[in-house]
C-alpha positions in Angstrom: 43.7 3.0 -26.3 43.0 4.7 -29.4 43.1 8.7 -30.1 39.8 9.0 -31.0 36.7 9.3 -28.6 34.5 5.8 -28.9 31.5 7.3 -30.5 31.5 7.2 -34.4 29.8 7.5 -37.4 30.5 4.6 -40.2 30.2 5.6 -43.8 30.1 3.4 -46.3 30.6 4.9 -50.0 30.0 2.0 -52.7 31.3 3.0 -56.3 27.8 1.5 -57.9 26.3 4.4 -55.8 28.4 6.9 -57.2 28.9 9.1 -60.1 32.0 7.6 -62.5 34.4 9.1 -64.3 37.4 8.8 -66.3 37.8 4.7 -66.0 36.3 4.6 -62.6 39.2 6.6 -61.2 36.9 9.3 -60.2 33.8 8.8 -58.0 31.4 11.1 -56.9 28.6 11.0 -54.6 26.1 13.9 -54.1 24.1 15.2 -51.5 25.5 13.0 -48.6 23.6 14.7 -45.3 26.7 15.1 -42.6 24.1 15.8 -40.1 21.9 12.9 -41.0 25.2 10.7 -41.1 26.9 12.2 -37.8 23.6 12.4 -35.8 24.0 13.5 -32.1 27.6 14.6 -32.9 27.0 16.4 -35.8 25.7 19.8 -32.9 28.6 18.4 -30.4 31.2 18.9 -32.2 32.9 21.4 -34.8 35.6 19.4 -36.6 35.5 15.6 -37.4 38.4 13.1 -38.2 37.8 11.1 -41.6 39.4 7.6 -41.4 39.7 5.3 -43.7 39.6 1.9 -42.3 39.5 -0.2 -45.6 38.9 -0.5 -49.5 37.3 -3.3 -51.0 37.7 -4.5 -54.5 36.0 -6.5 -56.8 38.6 -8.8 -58.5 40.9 -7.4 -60.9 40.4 -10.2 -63.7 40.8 -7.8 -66.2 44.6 -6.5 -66.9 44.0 -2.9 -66.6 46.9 -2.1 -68.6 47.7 1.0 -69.3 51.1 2.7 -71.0 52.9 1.8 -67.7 51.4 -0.7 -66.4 52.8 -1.8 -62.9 52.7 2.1 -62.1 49.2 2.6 -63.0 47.8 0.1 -60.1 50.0 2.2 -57.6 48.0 4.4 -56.4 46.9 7.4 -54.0 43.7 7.9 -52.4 42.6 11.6 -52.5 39.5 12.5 -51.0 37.7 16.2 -51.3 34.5 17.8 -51.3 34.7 18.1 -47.5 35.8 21.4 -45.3 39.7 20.2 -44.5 41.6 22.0 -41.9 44.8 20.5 -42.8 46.6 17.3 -44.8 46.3 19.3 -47.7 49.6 21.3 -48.4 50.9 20.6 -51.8 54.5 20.8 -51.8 54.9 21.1 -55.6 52.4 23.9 -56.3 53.0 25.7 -52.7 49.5 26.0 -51.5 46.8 24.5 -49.5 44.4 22.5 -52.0 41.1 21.7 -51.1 41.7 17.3 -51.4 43.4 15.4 -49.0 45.6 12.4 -49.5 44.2 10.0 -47.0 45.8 6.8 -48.2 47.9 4.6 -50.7 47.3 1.0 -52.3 48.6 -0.7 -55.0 45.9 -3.1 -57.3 46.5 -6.9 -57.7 46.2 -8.8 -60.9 44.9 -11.9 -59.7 42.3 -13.8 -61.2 42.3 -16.3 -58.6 41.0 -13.9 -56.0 37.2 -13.2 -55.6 38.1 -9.7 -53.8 41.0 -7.2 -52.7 40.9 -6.2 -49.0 43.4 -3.4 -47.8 43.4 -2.2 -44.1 44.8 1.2 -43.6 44.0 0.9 -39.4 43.7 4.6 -38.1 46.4 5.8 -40.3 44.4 7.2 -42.9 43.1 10.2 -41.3 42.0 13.8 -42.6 40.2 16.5 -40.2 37.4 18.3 -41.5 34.7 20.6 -40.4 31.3 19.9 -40.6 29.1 21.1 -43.4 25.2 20.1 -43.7 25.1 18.7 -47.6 28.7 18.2 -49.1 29.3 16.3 -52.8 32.4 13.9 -52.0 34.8 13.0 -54.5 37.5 10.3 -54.6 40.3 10.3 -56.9 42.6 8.0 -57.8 45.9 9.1 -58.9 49.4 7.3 -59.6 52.2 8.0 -57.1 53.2 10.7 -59.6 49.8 12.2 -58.8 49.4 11.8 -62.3 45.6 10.5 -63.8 46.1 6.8 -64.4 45.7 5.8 -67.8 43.9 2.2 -68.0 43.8 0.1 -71.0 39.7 -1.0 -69.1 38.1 0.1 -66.0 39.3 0.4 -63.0 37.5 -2.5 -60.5 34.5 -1.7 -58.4 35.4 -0.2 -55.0 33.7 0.1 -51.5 35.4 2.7 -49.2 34.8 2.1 -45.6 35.3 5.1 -43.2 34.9 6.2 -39.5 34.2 9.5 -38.4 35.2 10.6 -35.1 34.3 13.8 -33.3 37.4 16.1 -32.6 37.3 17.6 -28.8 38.0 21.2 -28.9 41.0 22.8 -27.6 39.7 23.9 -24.5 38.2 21.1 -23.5 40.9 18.7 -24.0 42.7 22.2 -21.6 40.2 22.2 -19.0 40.1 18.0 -18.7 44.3 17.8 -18.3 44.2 20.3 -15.3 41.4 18.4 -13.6 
């Protein structure tokens, strides 16, 4: 049985729809409506679990390249533009940040393949609290968290994600003592 009520909210973010930057490392889509999207939930609920359930690619023909090659297809998925309530301590810098890591990948190179699938399951999970209009960003970074440096664009990307409502605390109370 899974940790997450049944009822969801899928959405879909396509890199065509999005606003690139930096070799297609950085996507961003405006104006997404979290209470259009989340519907009935969106006045249930106060916080939301993000999960990513997979990434599609568009082959990878192209060598991307880059100065270090292997290492620049190895790479994080970090998600922001959403109210986080946690997954977002950096350890280096010693605060909260306001993107969440929400998965990991590392890019093929081959030809032969007409598209990349990678499944993350319910693994890939950031909580949030709901905002009306947010502008949602994903970056790609190497493992270093470093901005990968490609010799040509990264590939097209679909991310596919879930969105769960979170039960609050005294609910989740109340239905244990009954």
């Amino acid at each position: 049985m899974s940790s997450f009520n049944l009822e969801n909210a899928s959405l879909i973010l396509n890199t065509y729809d999005s606003t690139m930057r930096d070799e297609n490392t950085v996507n961003i889509w405006s104006n997404v409506n979290l209470r259009t999207l989340l519907g009935t939930m969106y006045d249930r609920y106060e916080t939301f679990n993000l999960v990513l359930s997979q990434v599609i690619t568009s082959p990878t023909a192209l060598d991307i390249g880059g100065v270090d090659g292997l290492a620049e297809r190895l790479l994080l998925i970090k998600v922001s533009g959403l109210q986080f309530t946690n997954q977002t301590y950096s350890v280096s810098k010693g605060i909260l940040t306001n993107e969440a890591v929400i998965g990991a990948m590392s890019l093929g190179n081959d030809t032969t393949v007409d598209v990349e699938l990678y499944s993350f399951g319910s693994t890939a999970v950031a909580t949030f609290r709901a905002s009306e209009m947010v502008n949602i960003t994903i970056k790609l970074t190497r493992l270093n968290n470093a901005t990968p440096n490609p010799t040509n664009d990264f590939p097209e990307m679909v991310f596919l994600f879930n969105i769960y409502g979170v039960e609050p605390k005294t609910k989740l109370i109340d239905n244990r003592m009954k």
